[in-house]
VEXMARTOR-964914 format. One record per residue: x, y, z of N, C-alpha, C, O in turn. Coordinates in nm, 2 decimals. Atoms other than C-alpha are relative to their C-alpha. Example, Ala and Ser with C-alpha at 12.3 -4.5 7.8 and 13.67 -1.06 7.14 Angstrom:
2
+--------+--------+--------+--------+--------+--------+--------+--------+--------+--------+--------+--------+
:   n_px :   n_py :   n_pz :  ca_px :  ca_py :  ca_pz :   c_px :   c_py :   c_pz :   o_px :   o_py :   o_pz :
+--------+--------+--------+--------+--------+--------+--------+--------+--------+--------+--------+--------+
:   0.09 :  -0.12 :   0.00 :   1.23 :  -0.45 :   0.78 :   0.09 :   0.12 :   0.00 :   0.19 :   0.12 :   0.07 :
:  -0.09 :  -0.11 :   0.00 :   1.37 :  -0.11 :   0.71 :  -0.08 :   0.11 :   0.08 :  -0.03 :   0.22 :   0.09 :
+--------+--------+--------+--------+--------+--------+--------+--------+--------+--------+--------+--------+
***
This chain:
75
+--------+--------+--------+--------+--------+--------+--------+--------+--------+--------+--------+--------+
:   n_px :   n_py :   n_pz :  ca_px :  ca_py :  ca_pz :   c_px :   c_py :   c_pz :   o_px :   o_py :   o_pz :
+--------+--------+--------+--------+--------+--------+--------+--------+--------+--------+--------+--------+
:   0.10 :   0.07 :   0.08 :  -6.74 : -21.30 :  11.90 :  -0.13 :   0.07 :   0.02 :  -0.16 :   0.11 :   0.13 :
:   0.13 :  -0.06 :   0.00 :  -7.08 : -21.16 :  11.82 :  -0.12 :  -0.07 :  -0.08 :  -0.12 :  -0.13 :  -0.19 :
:   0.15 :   0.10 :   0.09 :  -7.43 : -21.32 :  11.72 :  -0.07 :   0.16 :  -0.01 :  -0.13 :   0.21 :   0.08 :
:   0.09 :  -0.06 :   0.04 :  -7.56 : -21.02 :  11.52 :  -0.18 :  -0.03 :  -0.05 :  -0.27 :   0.05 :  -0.03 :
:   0.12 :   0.01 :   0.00 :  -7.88 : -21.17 :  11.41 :  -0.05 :  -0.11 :   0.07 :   0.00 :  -0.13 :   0.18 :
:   0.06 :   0.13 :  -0.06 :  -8.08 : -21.47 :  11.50 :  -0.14 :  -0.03 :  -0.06 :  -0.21 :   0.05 :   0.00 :
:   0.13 :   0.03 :   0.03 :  -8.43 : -21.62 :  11.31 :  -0.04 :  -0.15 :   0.05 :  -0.01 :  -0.24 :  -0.03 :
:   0.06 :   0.17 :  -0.01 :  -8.56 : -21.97 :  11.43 :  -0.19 :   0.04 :  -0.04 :  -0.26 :   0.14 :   0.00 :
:   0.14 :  -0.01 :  -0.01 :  -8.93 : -22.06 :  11.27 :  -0.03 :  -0.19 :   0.04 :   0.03 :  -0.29 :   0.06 :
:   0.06 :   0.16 :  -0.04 :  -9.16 : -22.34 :  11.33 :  -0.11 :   0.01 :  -0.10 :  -0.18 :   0.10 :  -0.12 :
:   0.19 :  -0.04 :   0.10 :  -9.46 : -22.43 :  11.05 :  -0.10 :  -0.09 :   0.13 :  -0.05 :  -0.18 :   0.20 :
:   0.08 :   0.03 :  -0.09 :  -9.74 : -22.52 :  11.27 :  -0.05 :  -0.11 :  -0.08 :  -0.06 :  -0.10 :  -0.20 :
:   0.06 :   0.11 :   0.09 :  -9.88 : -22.89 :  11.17 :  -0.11 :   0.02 :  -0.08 :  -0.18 :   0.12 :  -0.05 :
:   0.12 :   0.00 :   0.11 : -10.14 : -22.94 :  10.87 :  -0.10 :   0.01 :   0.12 :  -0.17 :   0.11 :   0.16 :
:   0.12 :   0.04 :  -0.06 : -10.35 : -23.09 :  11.10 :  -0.08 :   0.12 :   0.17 :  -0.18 :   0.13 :   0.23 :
:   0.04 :  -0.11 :  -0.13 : -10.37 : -22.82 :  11.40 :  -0.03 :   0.15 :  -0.13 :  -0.14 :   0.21 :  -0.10 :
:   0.02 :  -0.11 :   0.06 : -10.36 : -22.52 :  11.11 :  -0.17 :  -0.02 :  -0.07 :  -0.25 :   0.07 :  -0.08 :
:   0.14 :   0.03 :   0.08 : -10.70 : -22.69 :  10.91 :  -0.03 :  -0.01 :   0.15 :  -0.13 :  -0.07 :   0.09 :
:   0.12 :  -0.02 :  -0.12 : -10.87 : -22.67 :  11.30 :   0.01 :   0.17 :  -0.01 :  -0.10 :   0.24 :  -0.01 :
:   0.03 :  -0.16 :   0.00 : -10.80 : -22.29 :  11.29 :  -0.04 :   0.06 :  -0.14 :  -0.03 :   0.18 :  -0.15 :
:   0.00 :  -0.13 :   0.09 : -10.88 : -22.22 :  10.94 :   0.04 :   0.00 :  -0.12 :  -0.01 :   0.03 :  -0.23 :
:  -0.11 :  -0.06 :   0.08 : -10.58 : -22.22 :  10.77 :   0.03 :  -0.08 :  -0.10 :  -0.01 :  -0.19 :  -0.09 :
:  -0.10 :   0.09 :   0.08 : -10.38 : -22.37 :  10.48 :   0.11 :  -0.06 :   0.05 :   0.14 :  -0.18 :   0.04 :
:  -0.15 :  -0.01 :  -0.05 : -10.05 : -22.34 :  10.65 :   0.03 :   0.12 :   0.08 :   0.00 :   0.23 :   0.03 :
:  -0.09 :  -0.11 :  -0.10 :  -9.88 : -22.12 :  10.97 :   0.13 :  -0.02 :   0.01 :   0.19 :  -0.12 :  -0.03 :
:  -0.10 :   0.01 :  -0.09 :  -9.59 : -22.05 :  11.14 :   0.03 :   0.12 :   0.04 :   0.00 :   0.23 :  -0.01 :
:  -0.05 :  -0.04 :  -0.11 :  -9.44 : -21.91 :  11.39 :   0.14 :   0.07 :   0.00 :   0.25 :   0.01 :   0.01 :
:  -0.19 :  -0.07 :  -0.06 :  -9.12 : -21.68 :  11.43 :   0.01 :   0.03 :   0.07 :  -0.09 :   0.05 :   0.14 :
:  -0.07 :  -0.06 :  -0.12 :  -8.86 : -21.55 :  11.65 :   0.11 :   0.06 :  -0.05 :   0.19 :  -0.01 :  -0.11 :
:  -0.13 :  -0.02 :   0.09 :  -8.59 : -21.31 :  11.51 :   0.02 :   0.10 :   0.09 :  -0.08 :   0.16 :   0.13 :
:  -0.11 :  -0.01 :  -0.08 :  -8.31 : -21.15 :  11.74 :   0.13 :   0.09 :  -0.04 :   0.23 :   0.04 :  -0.07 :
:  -0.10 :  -0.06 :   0.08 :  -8.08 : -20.89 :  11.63 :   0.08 :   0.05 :   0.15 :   0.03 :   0.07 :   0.26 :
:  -0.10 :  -0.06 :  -0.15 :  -7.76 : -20.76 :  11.87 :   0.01 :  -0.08 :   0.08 :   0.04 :  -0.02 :   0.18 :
:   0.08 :   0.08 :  -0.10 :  -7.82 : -21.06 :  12.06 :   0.11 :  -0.05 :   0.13 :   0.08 :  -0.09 :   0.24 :
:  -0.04 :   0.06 :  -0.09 :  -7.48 : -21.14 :  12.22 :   0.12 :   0.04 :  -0.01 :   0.13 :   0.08 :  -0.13 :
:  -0.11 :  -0.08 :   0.04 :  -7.12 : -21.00 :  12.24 :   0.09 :   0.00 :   0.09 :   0.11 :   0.08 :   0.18 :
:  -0.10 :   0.09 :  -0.14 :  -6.85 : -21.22 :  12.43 :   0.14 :   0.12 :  -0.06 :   0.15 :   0.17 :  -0.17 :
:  -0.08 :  -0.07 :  -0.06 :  -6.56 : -21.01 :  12.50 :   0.11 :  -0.04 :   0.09 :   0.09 :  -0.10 :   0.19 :
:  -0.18 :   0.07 :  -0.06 :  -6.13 : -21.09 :  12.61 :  -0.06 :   0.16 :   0.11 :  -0.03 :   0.16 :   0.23 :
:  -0.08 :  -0.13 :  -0.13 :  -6.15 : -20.74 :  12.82 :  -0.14 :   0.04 :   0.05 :  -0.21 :   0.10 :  -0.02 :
:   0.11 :   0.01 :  -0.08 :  -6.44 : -20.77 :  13.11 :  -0.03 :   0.15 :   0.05 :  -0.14 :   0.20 :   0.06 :
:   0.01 :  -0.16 :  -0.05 :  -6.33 : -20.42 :  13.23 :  -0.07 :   0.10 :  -0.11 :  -0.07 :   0.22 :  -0.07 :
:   0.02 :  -0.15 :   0.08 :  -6.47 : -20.18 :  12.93 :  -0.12 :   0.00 :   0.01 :  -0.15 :   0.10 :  -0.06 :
:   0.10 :  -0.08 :  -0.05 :  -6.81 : -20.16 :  13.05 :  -0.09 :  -0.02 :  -0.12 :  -0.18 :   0.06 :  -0.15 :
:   0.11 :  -0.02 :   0.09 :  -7.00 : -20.28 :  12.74 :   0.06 :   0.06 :  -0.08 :  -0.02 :   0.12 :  -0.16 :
:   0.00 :  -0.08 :   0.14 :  -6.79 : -20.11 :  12.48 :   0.00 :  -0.12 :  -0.13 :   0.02 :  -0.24 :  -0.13 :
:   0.02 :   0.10 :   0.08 :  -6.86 : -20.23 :  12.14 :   0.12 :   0.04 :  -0.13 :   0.12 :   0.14 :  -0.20 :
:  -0.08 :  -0.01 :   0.09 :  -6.58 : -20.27 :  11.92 :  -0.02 :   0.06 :  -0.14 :   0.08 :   0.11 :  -0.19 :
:   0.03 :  -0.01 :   0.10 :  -6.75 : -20.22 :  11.61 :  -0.05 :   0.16 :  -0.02 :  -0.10 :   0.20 :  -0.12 :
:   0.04 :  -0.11 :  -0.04 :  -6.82 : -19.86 :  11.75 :   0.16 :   0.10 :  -0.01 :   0.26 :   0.06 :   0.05 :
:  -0.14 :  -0.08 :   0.00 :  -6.53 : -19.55 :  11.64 :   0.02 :   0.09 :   0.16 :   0.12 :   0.15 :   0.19 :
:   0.00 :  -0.09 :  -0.09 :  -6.62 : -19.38 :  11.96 :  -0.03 :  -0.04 :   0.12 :  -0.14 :  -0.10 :   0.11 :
:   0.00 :   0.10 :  -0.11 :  -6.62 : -19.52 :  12.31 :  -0.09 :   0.03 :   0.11 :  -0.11 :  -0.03 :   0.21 :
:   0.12 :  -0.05 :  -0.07 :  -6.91 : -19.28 :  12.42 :  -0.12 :   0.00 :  -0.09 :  -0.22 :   0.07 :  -0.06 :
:   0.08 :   0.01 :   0.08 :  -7.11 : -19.37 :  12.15 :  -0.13 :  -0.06 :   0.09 :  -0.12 :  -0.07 :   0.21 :
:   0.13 :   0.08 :  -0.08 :  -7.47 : -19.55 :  12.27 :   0.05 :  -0.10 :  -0.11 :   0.10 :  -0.07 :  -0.23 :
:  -0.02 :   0.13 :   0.01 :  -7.42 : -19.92 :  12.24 :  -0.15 :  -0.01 :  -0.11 :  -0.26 :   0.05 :  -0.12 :
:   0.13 :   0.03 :   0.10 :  -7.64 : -20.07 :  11.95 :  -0.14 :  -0.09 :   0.10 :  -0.14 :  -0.15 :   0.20 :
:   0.14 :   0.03 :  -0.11 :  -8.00 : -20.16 :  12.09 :  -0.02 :  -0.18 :  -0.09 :  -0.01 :  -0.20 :  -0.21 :
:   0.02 :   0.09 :  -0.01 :  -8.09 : -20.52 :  12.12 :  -0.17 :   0.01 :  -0.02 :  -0.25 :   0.09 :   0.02 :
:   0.17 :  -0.02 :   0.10 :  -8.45 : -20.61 :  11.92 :  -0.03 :  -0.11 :   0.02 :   0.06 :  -0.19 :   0.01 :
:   0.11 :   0.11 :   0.05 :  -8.68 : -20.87 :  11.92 :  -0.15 :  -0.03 :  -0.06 :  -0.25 :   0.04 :  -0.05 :
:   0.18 :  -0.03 :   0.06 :  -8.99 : -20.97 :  11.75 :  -0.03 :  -0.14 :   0.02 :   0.05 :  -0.21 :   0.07 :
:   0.10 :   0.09 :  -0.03 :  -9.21 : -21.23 :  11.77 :  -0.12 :   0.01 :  -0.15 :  -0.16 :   0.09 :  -0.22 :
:   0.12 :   0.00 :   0.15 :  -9.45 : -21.31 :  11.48 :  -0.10 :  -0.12 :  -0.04 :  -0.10 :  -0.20 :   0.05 :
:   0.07 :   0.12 :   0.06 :  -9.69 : -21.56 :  11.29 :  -0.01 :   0.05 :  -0.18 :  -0.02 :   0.17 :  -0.21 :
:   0.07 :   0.00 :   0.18 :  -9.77 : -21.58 :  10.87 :  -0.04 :  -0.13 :   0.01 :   0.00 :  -0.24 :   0.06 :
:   0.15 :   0.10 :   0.03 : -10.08 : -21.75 :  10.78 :  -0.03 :  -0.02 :  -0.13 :  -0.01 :   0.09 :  -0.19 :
:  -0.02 :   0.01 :   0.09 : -10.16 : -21.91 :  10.47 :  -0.18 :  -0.05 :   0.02 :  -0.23 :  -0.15 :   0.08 :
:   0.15 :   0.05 :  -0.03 : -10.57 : -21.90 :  10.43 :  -0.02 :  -0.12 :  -0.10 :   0.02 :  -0.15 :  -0.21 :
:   0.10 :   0.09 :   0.12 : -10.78 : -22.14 :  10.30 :  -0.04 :   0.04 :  -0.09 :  -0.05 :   0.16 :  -0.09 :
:   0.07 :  -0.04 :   0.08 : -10.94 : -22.12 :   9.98 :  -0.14 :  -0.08 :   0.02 :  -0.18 :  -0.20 :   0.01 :
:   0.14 :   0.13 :   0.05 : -11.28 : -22.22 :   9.96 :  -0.05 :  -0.01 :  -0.13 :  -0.06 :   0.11 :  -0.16 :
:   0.09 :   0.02 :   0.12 : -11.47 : -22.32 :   9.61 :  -0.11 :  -0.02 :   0.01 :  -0.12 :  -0.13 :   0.08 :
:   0.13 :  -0.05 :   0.04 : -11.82 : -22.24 :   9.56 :  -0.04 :  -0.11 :  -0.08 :  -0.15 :  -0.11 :  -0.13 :
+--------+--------+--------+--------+--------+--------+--------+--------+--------+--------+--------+--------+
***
């Protein structure tokens, strides 16, 4: 079994985003490669999805983020 990606967000409340500013935020977290359970303990990390058994293993990423939605002001 494998968890190739992963996103969880959060919008940050009205009322904490209007003290900074804002219209609307939030917050991400997104996860790629993230986990890769395995029947045979012995192969040292090989990854099935790989034709070659000396290949380099796919690289595990994360990010971290915010989008912000400004205020408008009217004149």
């Amino acid at each position: 079994m494998r968890l190739k990606a992963l996103t969880v967000s959060y919008g940050v409340p009205q009322r904490i985003a209007r003290v900074m500013g804002l219209a609307g935020a939030r917050v991400y977290f997104t996860g790629t490669n993230l986990l890769l359970l395995m029947d045979h303990l012995g192969d040292w990390g090989y990854d099935p999805e790989m034709d070659n058994i000396r290949a380099y293993p796919l690289m595990r990423t994360f990010t971290l983020g915010m989008s912000a939605n400004l205020r408008r002001t009217v004149k």
